[in-house]
VOVEX-113386 format. One line per 10 residues: number of its first residue (from 1); their letters; for each residue x, y, z of C-alpha. Coordinates in steps of 0.2 Angstrom, whole numbers, plus 5000, padded with zeros to 4 digits. Example, Ala and Ser with C-alpha at 12.3 -4.5 7.8 and 13.67 -1.06 7.14 Angstrom:
BEGIN
1 = AS = 5062:4978:5039 | 5068:4995:5036
END
This chain:
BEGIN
1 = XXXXXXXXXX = 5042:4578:5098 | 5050:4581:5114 | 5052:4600:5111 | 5035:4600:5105 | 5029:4594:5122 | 5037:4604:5132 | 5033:4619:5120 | 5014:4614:5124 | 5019:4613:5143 | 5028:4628:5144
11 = XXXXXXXXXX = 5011:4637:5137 | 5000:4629:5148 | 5012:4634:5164 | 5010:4655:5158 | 4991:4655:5156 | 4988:4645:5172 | 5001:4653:5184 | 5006:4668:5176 | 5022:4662:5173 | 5036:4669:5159
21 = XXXXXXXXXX = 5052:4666:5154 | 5063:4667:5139 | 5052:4658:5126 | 5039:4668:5130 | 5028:4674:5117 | 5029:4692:5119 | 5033:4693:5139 | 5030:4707:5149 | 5046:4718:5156 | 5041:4713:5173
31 = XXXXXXXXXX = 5037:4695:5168 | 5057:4696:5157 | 5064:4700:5175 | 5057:4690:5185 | 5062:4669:5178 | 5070:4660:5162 | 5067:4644:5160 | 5079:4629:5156 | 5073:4613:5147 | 5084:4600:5146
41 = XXXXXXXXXX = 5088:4581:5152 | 5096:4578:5168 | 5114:4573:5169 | 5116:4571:5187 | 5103:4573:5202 | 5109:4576:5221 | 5095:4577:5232 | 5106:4578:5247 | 5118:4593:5240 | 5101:4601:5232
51 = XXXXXXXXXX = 5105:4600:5215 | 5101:4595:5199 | 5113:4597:5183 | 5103:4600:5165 | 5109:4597:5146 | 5099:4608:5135 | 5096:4603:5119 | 5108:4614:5113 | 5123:4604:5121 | 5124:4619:5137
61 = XXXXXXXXXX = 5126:4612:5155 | 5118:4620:5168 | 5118:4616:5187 | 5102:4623:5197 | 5101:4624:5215 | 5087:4617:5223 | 5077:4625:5238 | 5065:4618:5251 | 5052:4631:5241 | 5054:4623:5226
71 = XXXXXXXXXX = 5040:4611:5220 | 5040:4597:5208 | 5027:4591:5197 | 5027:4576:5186 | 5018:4580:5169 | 5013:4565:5159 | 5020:4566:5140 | 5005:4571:5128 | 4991:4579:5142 | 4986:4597:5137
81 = XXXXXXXXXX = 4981:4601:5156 | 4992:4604:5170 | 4980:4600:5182 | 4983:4580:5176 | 5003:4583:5184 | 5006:4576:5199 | 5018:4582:5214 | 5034:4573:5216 | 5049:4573:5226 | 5068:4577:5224
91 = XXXXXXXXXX = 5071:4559:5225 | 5057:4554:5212 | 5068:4563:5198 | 5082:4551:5191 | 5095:4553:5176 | 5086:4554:5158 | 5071:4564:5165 | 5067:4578:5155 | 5064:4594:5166 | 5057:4612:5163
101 = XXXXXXXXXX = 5068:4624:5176 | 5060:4639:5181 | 5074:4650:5191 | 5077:4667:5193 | 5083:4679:5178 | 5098:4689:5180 | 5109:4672:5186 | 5120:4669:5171 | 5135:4654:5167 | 5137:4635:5172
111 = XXXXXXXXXX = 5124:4638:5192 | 5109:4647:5189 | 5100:4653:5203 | 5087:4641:5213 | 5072:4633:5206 | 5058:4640:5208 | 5049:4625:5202 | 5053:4608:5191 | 5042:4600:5179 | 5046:4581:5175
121 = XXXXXXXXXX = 5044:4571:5160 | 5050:4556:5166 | 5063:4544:5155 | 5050:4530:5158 | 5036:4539:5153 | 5042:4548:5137 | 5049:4531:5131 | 5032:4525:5133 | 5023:4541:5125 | 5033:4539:5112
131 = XXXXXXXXXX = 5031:4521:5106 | 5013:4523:5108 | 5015:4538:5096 | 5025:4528:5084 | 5012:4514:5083 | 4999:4527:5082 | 5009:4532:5066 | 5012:4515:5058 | 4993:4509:5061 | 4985:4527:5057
141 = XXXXXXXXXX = 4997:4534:5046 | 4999:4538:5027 | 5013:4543:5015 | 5013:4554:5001 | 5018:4565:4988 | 5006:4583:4987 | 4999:4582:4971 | 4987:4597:4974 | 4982:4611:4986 | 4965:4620:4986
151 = XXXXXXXXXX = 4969:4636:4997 | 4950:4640:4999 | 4948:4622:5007 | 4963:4618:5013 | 4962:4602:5008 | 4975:4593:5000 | 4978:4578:4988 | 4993:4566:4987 | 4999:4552:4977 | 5001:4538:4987
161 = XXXXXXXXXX = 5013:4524:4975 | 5012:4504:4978 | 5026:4496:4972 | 5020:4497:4953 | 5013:4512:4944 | 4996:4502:4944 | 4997:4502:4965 | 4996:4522:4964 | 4979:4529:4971 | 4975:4547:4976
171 = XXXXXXXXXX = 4970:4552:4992 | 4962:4569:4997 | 4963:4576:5016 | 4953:4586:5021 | 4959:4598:5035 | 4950:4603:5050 | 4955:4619:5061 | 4962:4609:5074 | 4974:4598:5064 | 4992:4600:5066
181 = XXXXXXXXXX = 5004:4605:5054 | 5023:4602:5054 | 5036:4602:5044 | 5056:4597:5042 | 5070:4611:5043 | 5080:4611:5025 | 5093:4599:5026 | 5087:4591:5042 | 5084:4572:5043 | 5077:4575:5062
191 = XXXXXXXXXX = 5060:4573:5068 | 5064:4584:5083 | 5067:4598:5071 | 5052:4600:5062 | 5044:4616:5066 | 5028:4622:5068 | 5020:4626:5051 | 5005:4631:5042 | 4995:4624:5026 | 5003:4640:5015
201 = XXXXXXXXXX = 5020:4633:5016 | 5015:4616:5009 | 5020:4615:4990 | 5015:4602:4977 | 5028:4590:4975 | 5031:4590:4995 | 5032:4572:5003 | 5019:4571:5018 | 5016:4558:5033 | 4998:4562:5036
211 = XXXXXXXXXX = 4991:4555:5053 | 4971:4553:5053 | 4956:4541:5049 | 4950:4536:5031 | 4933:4534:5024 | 4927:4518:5021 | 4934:4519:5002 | 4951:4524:5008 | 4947:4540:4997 | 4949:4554:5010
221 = XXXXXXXXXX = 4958:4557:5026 | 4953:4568:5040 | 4971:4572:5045 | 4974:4577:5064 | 4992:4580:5060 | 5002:4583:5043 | 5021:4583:5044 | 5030:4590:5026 | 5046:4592:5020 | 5056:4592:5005
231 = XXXXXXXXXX = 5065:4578:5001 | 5076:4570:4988 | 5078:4552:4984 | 5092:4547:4972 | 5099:4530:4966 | 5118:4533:4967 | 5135:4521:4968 | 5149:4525:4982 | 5163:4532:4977 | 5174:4533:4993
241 = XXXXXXXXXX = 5170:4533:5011 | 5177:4543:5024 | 5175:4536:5041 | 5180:4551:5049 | 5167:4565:5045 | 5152:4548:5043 | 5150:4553:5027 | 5153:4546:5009 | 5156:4553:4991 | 5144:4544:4980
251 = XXXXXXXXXX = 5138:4546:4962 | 5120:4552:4957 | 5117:4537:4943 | 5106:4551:4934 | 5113:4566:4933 | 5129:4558:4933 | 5137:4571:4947 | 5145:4568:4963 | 5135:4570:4981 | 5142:4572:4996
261 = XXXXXXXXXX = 5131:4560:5008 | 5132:4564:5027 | 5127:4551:5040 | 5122:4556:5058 | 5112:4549:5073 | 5097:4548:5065 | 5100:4540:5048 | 5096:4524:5044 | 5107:4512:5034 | 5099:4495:5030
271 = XXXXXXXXXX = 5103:4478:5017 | 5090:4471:5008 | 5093:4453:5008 | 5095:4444:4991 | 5078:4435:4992 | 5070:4451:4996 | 5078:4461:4982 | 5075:4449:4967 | 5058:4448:4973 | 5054:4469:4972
281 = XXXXXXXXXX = 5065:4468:4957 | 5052:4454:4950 | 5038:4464:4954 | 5041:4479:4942 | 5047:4464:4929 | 5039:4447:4930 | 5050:4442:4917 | 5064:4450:4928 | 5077:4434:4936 | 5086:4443:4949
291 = XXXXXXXXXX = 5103:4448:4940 | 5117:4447:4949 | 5114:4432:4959 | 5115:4432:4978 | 5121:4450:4979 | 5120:4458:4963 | 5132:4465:4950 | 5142:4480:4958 | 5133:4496:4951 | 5147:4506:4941
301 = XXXXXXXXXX = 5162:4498:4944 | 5173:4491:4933 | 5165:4473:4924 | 5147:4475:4935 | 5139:4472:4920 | 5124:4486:4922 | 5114:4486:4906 | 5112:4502:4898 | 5102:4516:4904 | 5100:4507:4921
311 = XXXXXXXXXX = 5100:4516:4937 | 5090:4531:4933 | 5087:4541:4953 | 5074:4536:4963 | 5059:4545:4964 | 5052:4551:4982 | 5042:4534:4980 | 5028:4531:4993 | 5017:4519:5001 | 5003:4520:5016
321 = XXXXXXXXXX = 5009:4518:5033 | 4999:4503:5041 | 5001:4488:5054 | 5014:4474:5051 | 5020:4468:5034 | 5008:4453:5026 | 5015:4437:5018 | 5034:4441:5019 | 5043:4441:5006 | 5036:4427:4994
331 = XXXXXXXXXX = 5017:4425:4986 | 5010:4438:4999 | 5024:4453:4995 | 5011:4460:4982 | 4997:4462:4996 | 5006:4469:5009 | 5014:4483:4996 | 5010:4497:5007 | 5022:4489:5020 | 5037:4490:5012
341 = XXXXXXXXXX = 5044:4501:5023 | 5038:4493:5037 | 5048:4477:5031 | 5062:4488:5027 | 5062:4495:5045 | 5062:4475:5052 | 5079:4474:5043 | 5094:4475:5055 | 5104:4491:5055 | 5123:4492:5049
351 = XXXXXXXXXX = 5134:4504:5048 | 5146:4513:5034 | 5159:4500:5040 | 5148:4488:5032 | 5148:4497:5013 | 5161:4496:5000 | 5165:4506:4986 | 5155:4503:4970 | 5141:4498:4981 | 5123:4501:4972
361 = XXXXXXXXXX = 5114:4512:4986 | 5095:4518:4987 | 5096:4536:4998 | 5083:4548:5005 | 5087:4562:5015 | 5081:4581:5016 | 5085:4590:5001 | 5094:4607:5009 | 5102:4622:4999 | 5116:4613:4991
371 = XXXXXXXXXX = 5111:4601:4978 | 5129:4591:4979 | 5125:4586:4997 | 5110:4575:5006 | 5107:4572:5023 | 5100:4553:5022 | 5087:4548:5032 | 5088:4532:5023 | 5102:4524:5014 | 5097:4507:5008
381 = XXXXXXXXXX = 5109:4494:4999 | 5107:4479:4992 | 5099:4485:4978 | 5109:4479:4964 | 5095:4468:4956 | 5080:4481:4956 | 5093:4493:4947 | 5096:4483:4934 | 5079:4474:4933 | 5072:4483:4915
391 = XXXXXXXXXX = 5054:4487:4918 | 5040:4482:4909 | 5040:4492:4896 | 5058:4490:4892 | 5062:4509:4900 | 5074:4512:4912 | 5076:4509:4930 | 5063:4499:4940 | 5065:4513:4953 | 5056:4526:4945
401 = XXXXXXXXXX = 5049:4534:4958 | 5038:4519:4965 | 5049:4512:4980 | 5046:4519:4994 | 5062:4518:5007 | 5057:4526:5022 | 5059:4544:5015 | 5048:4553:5027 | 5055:4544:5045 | 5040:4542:5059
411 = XX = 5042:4555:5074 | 5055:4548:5086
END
C-alpha cells in the first residue's frame, strides 16, 4: 500500500515538474542523467549536520546530504494531486516518515549526492491512512472465490460461503474502467507485494477481496478495487517445529504428505477458544457435541481418538467482509456468519512457542511453485472439534471448504 502511494506520487511529481528518475517509465537520456530517486523510511534525521539517512524497502541504507535549495513538501497518503502537498521544514521530518529523495544521478554507495527535493508521508499520517483504509475494507469489503469471468464484460462472479453450504450466494462485479486491480506475488503472504494487475490474469478458482458498494439485493458489486491471488488452505497436524528458520513441518490430513509451513512478519497465528470451536463445529452438525472437551482430541497423534475419514484439507472457505461480529459466539453466531473472520481477527495473537507437536491447525497462505511449502498468512489452532465434527450428511470433515480463516488478509 505504501509502495503504491508513492508509485502514484512518484507519477504525479514527472508530469507536473518534469521530473525522472530510475522508476521512470520509459525516461529520457537527458532526464536518466539528471536524478534517481530514493524511497525509503527515515532512520535518522540531522537538521543541523544537513542530513537525513533512508532504508529503502529493500533493506539499503542511504545517507543524502541536504542543501539550503532543497524543498520539502508534505504529501497526504491517498491525494492524487500535488498541489494538496504542503511545504515543510527540515525539522518537521522525524523518524518513521517515509520520504521520496530526488538527488543527483551519477552519486553511487552509502552518501548520495544533495537533495534536490523531499517528499514526506509522515508516520502519523500513513498510520492514519491506513486504518481508515482498513475499515474501508472491513465495512465495504467482500470475499470470494472467482467462479466465472466474462472477458467481453469484464465482469466477474464469486462464491461467497457462509459457514454452511446453505450460507453460499453468488455475487457478480461488475468492473468499471477506473477500478483497480491487484494481485498477490506467488508465494507472497504480503499485501505490500501485490502488483499491479489486470482483469486477464484473474483465473476461476482465484480467491478475491473485492472493495465496492452492492445493490440493494446484495446481488452485484460495483468494484473500485479487486485484489487476487492464489491461495491454498489446508487442514494439517504439526509434525515438528523449528524455532530457528520460524517455520514447522506439518502433515496435509488429505493428501497425507508433509509441508513445510514458513512463518514470517506478516502471518497470523491465532486460538480458537473452546467455546467458540464447539460452537462452529455445532454449526455444520447440530447433533455435533464438541468432541474433545475443552481443547479437543490431538489430531494425529498417538490415542487422539480422530474418527475415520476426518480431517479432509480445508477449502479456500469465504465469507463477506462487513462491520463488527453480531451476537458473539452463542445464539447470534449464525447471523453474524459473514464475520467470522472479523471474530477470528479480535482473537489475540501467539506465537509458534505457543504450538506443540500433534497440534490440529487450519493454514492459508499463498500457494507458490512448490506444492510442499506454504507461506501462512493464517495459521489457526484450536480446531480439533470442527475436524472431527461429522457433517451432516455423515461425510467427512466439517471443513470442507466453508470456513473462512482470513485467507485473503486486508491491505496493511
Amino acid at each position: 500500500m505504501v509502495m503504491k502511494l508513492f508509485t502514484l506520487l512518484y507519477t504525479l511529481l514527472i508530469s507536473a515538474y518534469g521530473l525522472a528518475g530510475q522508476d521512470a517509465a520509459q525516461p529520457t537520456a537527458a532526464q536518466k542523467s539528471r536524478y534517481i530517486s530514493t524511497i525509503g523510511e527515515v532512520v535518522s534525521m540531522d537538521a543541523a549536520a544537513k542530513q537525513v539517512k533512508v532504508k529503502t524497502d529493500k533493506g539499503e541504507e542511504f545517507t543524502i546530504p541536504l542543501q539550503d535549495r532543497t524543498s520539502y513538501l508534505r504529501m497526504p497518503p491517498g491525494e492524487k494531486e500535488l498541489s494538496k502537498a504542503t511545504r515543510i521544514e527540515p525539522k518537521d521530518i522525524s523518524v518513521g516518515d517515509r520520504v521520496l529523495a530526488r538527488t543527483p544521478a551519477g552519486t553511487e554507495g552509502p552518501t548520495l549526492g544533495p537533495a534536490a527535493s523531499i517528499i514526506v508521508m509522515t508516520k502519523a499520517d500513513l498510520a492514519q491512512y491506513h486504518e481508515k483504509s482498513r475499515a474501508e475494507w472491513e465495512k465495504r469489503g467482500t470475499v470470494g472465490t472467482v467462479a466465472s469471468l466474462d472477458p467481453a464484460t469484464k465482469s466477474i462472479t464469486i462464491s461467497v460461503s457462509g459457514l454452511t453450504p446453505k450460507d453460499s450466494k453468488s455475487i457478480i462485479l461488475d468492473p468499471e474502467d477506473k477500478v483497480v486491480y491487484r494481485r498477490y506475488a506467488p508465494g507472497s503472504a504480503k499485501f505490500q507485494d501485490a502488483k499491479p494487475s489486470t482483469f486477464a490474469d484473474i483465473k476461476v478458482g482465484d480467491r478475491v477481496r473485492v472493495l465496492g458498494d452492492k445493490n440493494e439485493d446484495g446481488t452485484h458489486i460495483k468494484p473500485e478495487e479487486i485484489v487476487t491471488g492464489t491461495f491454498r488452505t489446508i487442514a494439517a497436524t504439526i509434525i515438528s517445529i523449528d524455532p530457528a528458520t520460524n517455520s514447522m513441518k506439518v502433515n496435509d490430513l488429505t493428501t497425507k504428505k508433509p509441508v513445510i509451513v514458513k512463518i514470517n512478519a506478516d502471518s497470523s497465528i491465532k486460538r480458537l477458544p473452546p467455546m467458540m470451536s464447539n460452537m462452529l463445529a455445532r454449526m455444520q452438525n447440530p447433533g455435533a457435541t464438541g468432541q474433545g472437551g475443552e481443547g479437543g482430541p490431538r489430531g494425529g497423534g498417538p490415542g487422539g481418538g480422530r474418527p475415520a475419514g476426518a480431517g479432509a484439507a480445508a477449502g479456500p472457505g469465504g465469507g463477506e467482509g462487513g462491520g463488527p461480529g453480531r451476537g458473539g459466539f452463542g445464539g447470534g453466531m449464525r447471523g453474524g456468519a459473514a464475520n467470522l473472520p472479523q471474530m477470528i481477527e479480535r482473537l489475540p495473537q501467539i506465537t509458534l512457542a505457543d504450538l506443540k507437536p500433534g497440534d490440529a491447525l487450519v493454514i492459508s497462505g499463498a500457494a507458490g511453485n512448490d506444492a510442499t511449502e506454504l507461506t501462512a498468512i493464517t495459521a489457526i489452532a484450536g480446531v480439533e472439534p470442527i475436524l472431527t465434527a461429522p457433517s451432516k450428511d455423515g461425510g467427512r470433515s466439517a471443513v470442507s471448504g466453508n470456513w473462512n480463516f482470513g485467507d485473503i488478509g486486508l491491505p496493511q
